[in-house]
Legacy VTK file of the C-alpha trace (Angstrom):
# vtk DataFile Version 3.0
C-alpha trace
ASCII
DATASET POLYDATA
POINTS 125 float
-4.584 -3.582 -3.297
-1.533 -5.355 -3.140
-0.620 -8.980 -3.546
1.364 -12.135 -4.714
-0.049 -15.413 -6.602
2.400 -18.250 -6.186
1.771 -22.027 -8.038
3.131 -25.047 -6.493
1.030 -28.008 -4.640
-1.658 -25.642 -5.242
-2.323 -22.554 -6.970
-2.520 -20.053 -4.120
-2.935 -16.021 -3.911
-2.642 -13.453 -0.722
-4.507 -10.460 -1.463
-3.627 -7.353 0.818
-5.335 -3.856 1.181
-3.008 -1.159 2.102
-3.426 2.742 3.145
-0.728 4.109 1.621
0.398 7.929 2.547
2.759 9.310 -0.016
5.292 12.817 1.254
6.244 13.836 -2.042
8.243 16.032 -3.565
7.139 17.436 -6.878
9.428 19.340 -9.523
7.672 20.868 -12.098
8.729 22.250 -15.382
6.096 23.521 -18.333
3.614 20.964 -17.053
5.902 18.151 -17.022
6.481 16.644 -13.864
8.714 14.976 -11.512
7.642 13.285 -7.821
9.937 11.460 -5.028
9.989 10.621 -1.832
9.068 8.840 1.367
5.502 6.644 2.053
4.216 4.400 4.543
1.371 1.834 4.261
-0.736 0.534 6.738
-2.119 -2.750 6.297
-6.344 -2.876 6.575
-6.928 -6.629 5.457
-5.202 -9.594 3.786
-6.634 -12.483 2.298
-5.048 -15.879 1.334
-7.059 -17.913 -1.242
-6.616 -21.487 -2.266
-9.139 -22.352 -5.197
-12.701 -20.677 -3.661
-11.372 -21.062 -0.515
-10.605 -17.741 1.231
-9.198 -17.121 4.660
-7.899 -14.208 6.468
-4.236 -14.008 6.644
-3.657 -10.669 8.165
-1.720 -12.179 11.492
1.047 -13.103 9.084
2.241 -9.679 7.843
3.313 -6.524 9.520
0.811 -3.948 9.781
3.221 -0.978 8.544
5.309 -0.901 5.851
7.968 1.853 4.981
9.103 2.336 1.476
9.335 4.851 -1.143
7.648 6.386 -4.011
9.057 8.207 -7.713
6.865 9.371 -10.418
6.766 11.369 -13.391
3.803 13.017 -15.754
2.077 15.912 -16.835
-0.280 18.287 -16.120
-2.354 21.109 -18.152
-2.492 24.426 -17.153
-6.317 23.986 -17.168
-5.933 21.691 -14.272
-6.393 17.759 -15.694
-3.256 15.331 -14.973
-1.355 12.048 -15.898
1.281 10.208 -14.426
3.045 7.000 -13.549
4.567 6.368 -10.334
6.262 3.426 -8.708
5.814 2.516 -5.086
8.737 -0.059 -3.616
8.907 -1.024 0.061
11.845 -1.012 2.093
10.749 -2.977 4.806
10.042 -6.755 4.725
6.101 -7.289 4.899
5.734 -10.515 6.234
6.149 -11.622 9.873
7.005 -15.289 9.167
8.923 -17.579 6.388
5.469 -19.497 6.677
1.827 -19.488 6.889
-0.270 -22.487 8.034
2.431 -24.568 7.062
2.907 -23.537 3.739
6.249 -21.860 2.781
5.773 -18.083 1.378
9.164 -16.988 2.509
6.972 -13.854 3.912
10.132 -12.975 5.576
11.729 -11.679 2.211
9.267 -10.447 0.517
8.624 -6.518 0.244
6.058 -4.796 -1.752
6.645 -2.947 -4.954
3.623 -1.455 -7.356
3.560 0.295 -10.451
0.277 3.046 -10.446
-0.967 4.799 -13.645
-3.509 8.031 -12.423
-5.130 10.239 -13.644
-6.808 13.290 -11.986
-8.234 16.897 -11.763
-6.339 19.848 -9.846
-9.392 22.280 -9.383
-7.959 25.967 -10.225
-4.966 25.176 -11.787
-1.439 24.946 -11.936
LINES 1 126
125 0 1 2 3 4 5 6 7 8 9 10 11 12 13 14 15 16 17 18 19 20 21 22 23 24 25 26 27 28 29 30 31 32 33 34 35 36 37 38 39 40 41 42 43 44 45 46 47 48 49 50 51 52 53 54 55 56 57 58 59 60 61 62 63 64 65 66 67 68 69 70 71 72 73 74 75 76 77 78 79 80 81 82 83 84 85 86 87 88 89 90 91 92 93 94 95 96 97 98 99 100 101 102 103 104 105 106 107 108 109 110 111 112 113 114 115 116 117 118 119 120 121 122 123 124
């Protein structure tokens, strides 16, 4: 999940679901580790919402989006992990400066996202 919340005339929200696929690079060093590299997104579903009101906004926003990915953490020889990673787009998402007449400047926005994880590598290292 992805999205933006803007106030103006109205408080109003786009909500986007993304499947993002991560190529990464990973340096490791006495469990410590270090990821980078390229990632793509493909959008599944986008919502704009204006107080309950909730419409489907996907028309307005490319439905791939290139952009890059860098993380660090750790992980235990025994196999559980940590780590934060940031995501940041490269390409602009939207299709438009505008959607249903209201001005989002679409056209200049790209997506960025910060992701804490955790996880399990089953047999180790």
């Amino acid at each position: 999940m992805k999205g933006a919340k803007a106030e103006g005339m109205g408080d109003y929200r786009f909500n986007q679901s993304y499947i993002d696929v991560p190529v990464l690079l990973k340096f490791k060093a006495d469990g410590l580790f270090f990821e980078v590299g390229p990632q793509v997104g493909f959008l599944v579903g986008s919502k704009f919402k204006v107080d309950d009101l909730s419409v489907d906004s996907k028309e307005a926003f490319k439905t791939v989006d290139l952009g890059y990915a860098a993380g660090l953490g750790y992980q235990a020889a025994s196999g559980p992990m940590i780590g934060l990673r940031y995501n940041g787009g490269l390409s602009k998402i939207g299709k438009n400066d505008s959607y249903n007449g209201i001005d989002i400047e679409a056209g200049n926005v790209r997506n960025s996202a910060f992701q804490l994880y955790i996880g399990y590598m089953f047999g180790g290292k």
